[in-house]
C-alpha positions in Angstrom: -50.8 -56.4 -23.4 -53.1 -54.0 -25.2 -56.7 -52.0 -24.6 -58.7 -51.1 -26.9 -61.5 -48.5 -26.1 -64.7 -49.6 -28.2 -66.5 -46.3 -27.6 -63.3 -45.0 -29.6 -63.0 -47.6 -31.9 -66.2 -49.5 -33.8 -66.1 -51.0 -36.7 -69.5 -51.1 -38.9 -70.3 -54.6 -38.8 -70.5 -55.2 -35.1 -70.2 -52.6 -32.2 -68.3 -55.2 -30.4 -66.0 -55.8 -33.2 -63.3 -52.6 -33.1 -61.3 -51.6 -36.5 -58.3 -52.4 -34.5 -59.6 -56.7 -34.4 -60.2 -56.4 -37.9 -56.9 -55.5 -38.6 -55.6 -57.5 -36.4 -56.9 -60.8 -37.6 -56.8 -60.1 -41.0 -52.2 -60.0 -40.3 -52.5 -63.0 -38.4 -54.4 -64.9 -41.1 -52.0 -63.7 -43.9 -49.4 -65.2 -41.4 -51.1 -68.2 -41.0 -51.3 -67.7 -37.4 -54.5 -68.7 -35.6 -56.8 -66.1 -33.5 -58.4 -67.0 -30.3 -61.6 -64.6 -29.4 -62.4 -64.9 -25.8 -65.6 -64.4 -24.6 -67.0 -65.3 -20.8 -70.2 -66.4 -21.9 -72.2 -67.4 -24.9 -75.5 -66.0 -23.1 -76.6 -62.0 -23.8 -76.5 -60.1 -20.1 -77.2 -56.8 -20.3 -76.2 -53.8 -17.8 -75.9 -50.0 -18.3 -72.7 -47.7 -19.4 -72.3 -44.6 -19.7 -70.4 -44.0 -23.0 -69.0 -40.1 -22.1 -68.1 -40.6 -18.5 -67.7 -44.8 -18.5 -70.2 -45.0 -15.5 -71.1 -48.4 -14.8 -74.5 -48.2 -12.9 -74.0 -51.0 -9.4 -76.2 -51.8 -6.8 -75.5 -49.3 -4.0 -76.5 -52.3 -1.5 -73.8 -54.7 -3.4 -71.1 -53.0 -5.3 -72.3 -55.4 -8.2 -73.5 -54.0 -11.8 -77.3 -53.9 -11.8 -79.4 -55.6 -14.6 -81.7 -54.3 -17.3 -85.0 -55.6 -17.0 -87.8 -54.5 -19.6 -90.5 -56.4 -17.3 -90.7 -54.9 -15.0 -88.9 -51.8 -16.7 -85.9 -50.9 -14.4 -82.4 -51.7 -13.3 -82.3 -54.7 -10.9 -79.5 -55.9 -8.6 -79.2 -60.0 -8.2 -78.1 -60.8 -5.4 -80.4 -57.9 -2.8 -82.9 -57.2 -5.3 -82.5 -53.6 -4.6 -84.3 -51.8 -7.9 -84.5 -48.6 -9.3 -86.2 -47.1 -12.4 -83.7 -46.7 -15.5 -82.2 -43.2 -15.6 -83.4 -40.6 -18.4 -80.0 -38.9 -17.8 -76.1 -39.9 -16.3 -76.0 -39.5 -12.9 -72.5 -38.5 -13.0 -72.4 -36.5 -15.3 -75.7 -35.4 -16.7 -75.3 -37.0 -20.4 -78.3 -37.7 -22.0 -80.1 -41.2 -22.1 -78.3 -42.0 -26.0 -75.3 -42.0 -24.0 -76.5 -44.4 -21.8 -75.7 -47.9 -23.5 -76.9 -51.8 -22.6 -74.1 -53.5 -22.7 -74.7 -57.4 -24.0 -72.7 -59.6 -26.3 -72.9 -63.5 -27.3 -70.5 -65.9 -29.0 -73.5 -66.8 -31.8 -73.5 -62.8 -32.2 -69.5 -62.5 -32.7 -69.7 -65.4 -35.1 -72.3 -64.1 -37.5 -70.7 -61.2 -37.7 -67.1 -62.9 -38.5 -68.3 -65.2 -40.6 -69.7 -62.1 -43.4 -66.0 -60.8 -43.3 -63.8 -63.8 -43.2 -65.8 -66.0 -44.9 -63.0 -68.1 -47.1 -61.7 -68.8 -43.5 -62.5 -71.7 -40.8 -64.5 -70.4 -37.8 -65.0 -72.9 -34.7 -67.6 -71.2 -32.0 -66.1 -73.2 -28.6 -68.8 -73.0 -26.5 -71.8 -75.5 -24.6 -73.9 -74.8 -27.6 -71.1 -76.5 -30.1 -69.7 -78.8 -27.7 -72.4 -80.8 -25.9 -71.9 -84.3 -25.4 -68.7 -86.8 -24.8 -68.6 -86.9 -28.6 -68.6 -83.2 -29.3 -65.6 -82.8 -26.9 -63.6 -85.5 -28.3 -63.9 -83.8 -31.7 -63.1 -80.0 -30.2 -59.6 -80.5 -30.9 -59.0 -81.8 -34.2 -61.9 -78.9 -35.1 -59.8 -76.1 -33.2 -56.6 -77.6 -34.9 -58.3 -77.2 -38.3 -59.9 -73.8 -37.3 -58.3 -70.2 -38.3 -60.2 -68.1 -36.0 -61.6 -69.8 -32.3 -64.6 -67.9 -30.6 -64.9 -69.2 -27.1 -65.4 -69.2 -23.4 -64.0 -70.0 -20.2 -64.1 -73.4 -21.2 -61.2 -72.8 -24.0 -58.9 -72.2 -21.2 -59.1 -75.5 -19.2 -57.6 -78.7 -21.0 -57.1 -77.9 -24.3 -53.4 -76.8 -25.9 -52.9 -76.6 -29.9 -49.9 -74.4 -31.7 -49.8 -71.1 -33.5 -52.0 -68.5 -31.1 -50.7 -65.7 -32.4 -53.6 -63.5 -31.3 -55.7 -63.5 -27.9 -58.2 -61.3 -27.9 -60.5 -60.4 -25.4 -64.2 -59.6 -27.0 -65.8 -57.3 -23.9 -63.6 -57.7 -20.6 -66.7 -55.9 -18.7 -69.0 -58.4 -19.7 -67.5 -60.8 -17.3 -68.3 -57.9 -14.2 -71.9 -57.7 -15.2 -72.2 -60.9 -13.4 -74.3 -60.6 -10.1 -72.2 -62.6 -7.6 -70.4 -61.0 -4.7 -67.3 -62.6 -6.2 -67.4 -61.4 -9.2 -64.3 -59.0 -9.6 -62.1 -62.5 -8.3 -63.0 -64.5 -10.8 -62.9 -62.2 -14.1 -59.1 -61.4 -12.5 -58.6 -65.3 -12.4 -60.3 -66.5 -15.7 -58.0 -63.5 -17.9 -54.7 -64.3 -16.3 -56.0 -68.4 -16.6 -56.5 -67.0 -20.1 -53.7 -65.0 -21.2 -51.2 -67.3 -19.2 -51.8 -70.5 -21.1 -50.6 -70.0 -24.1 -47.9 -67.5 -23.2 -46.5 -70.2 -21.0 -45.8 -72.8 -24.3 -46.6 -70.9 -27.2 -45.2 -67.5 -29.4 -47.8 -64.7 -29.1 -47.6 -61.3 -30.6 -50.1 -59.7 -29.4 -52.8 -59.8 -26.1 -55.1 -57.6 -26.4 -58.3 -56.3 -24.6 -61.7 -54.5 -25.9 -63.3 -52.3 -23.6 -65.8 -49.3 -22.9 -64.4 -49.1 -19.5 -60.6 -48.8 -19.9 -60.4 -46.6 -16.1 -62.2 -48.9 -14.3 -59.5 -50.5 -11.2 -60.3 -54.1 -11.8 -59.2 -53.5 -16.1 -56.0 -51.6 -14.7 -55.0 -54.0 -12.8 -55.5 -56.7 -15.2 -53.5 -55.1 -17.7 -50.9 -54.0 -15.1 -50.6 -57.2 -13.5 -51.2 -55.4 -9.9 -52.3 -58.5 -8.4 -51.7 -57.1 -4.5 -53.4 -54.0 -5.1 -56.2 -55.6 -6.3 -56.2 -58.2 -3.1 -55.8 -55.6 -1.1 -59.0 -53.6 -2.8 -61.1 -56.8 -2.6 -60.5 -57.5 1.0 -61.4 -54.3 2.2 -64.7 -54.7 -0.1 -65.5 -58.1 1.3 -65.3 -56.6 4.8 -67.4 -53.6 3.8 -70.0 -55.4 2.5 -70.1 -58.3 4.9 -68.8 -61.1 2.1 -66.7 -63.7 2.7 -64.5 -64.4 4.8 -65.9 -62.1 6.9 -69.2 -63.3 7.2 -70.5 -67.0 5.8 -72.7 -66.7 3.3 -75.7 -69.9 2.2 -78.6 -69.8 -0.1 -81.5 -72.0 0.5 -83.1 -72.7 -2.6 -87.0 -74.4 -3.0 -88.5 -75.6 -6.3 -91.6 -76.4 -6.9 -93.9 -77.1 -10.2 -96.6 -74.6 -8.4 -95.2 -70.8 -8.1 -97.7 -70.3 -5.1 -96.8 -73.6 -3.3 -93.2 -72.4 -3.9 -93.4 -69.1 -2.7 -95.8 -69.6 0.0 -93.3 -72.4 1.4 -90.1 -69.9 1.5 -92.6 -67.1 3.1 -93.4 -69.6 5.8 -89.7 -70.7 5.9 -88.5 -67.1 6.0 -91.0 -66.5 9.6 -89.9 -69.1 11.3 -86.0 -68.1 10.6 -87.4 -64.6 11.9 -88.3 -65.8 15.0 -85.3 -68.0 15.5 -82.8 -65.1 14.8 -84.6 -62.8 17.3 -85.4 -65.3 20.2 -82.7 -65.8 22.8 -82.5 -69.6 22.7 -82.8 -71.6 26.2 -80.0 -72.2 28.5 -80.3 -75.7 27.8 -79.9 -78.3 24.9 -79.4 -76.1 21.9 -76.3 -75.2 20.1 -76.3 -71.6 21.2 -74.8 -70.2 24.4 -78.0 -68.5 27.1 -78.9 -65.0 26.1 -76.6 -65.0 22.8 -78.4 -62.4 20.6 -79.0 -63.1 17.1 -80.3 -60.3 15.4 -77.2 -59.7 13.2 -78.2 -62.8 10.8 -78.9 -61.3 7.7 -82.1 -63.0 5.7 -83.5 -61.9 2.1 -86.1 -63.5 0.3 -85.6 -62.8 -3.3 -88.3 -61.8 -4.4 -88.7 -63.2 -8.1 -88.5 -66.7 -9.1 -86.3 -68.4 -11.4 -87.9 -71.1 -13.8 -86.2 -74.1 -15.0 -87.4 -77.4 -16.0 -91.4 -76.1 -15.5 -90.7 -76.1 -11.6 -90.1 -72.8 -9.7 -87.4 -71.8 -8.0 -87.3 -69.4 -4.9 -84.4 -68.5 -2.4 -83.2 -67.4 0.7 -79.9 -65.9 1.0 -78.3 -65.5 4.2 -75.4 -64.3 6.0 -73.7 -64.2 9.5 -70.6 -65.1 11.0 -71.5 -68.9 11.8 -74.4 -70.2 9.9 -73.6 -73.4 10.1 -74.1 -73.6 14.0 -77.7 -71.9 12.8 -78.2 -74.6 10.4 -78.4 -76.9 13.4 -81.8 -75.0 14.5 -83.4 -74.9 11.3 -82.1 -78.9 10.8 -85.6 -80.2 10.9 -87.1 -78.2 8.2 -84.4 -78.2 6.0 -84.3 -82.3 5.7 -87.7 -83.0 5.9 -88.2 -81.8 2.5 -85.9 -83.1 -0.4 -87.0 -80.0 -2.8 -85.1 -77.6 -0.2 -81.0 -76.9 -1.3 -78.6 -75.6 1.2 -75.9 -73.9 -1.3 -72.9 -72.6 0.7 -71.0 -69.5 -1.2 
């Protein structure tokens, strides 16, 4: 298995796309060989890197990569909403803000680019734009079977086998940790080795290889090493740190509603009266919770800014404390009274 450092190695049609890839795919096609391009999602997500030092900017809150928002502008963590203007400068090491770059790719991005310098060949973008409905997946196969070069996502890796990958390689491995979920790290270790191990298990390949701008960072080296109890080790001393799973259980409560105020004023209202149930001491009789237990250590965010999906407006409430579903049993009444409100365990 290979790295390739992309603030090294560009080529000029694509940032994204190294001189090393181009190579690369160009042997395998002369070979008749086939060329898988992995990439975790077909959506653009943006974060900020450092491109002397290979800073990654993350929620100090979290330990997860912030986001690039232009409105409002500034760098915005998911999951505790924690935000802070965007830097002029590095603040590790001073660079100035051109070394500062938004990191975002897309599959449709990768295949434009492809498509100018391979054009005599077969590209098949694998992704939910391209494959759809029951039809579309029923005709993935005989189109990656008839394809020279295979852009695609996580969902190349689950049910799908087809001969002559002599080339897996990895678009933007930190793409994957720009994802703002606690959990993060886990999975992009899991979905590479899900990767990289099913073909290797069946098939001849030459070569593995992975892009980066962040070849230092643990989670990369320990991919590459295959340091799988270091990395367990790491991760568990994380979760503990930041009060994740399985140290704490963790449950969003989601509310949707066509009306932004409706929906907002209903989690503000839901929010106080979880306020006052995780500060009261509960009486000695007929609820869940032993006299005088003391409940202040529940953790409860409203985020603050709404998602919007299907015209309705979504808000939520993410909470987290060693037994929330013995608290679930106090808030029962709310929560099942109305059908718009979700209870999402993590």
């Amino acid at each position: 298995m290979y790295l390739v450092n992309l603030s090294q190695d560009k080529s000029k049609i694509n940032q994204y796309i190294s001189n090393t890839l181009l190579k690369e795919i160009k042997l395998s096609l002369s070979d008749k060989k086939k060329v898988i391009l992995y990439l975790n999602k077909r959506w653009e997500y943006s974060s900020l890197i450092c491109n002397k030092c290979n800073h990654l900017y993350k929620c100090k809150n979290c330990d997860i990569s912030m986001s690039v928002h232009k409105y409002p502008k500034k760098l915005i963590c998911h999951i505790c909403w924690e935000n802070r203007d965007i830097p002029t400068k590095c603040e590790k090491c001073n660079a100035i803000w051109e070394s500062l770059q938004k990191v975002w790719i897309g599959t449709q991005q990768i295949e434009e680019s492809l498509k100018k310098e391979f054009s005599e060949y077969k590209i098949f973008r694998f992704d939910t734009d391209t494959v759809k409905t029951k039809t579309d997946k029923e005709n993935a196969l005989s189109n990656l079977e008839k394809s020279d070069i295979i852009i695609g996502t996580k969902m190349i890796t689950t049910g799908f086998d087809f001969r002559w990958i002599w080339l897996i390689w990895v678009i933007l491995l930190e793409q994957e940790l720009l994802i703002p979920k606690y959990n993060t790290e886990e999975k992009v270790y899991s979905n590479i080795k899900q990767l990289l191990g099913r073909w290797s298990r069946k098939w001849e390949i030459s070569k593995i290889v992975i892009q980066t701008f962040i070849p230092e960072n643990e989670i990369i080296k320990s991919i590459t090493n295959s340091n799988y109890k270091d990395f367990f080790i790491k991760t568990l001393e994380e979760r503990k740190l930041f009060n994740y799973p399985p140290y704490s259980e963790m449950l969003t409560l989601e509310y949707r509603n066509k009306s932004q105020e409706k929906a907002k004023n209903f989690m503000i209202n839901l929010k106080n009266k979880l306020e006052i149930l995780n500060t009261e001491i509960p009486p000695p009789f007929g609820t869940p919770f032993e006299k005088g237990r003391n409940l202040k250590n529940i953790e409860i965010n409203l985020v603050p800014n709404p998602s919007k999906r299907y015209n309705q407006y979504y808000y939520k409430i993410i909470l987290k404390w060693e037994n929330l579903r013995e608290f679930l049993i106090e808030i029962k009444p709310e929560i099942f009274r109305n059908s718009a409100l979700v209870v999402i365990f993590e």
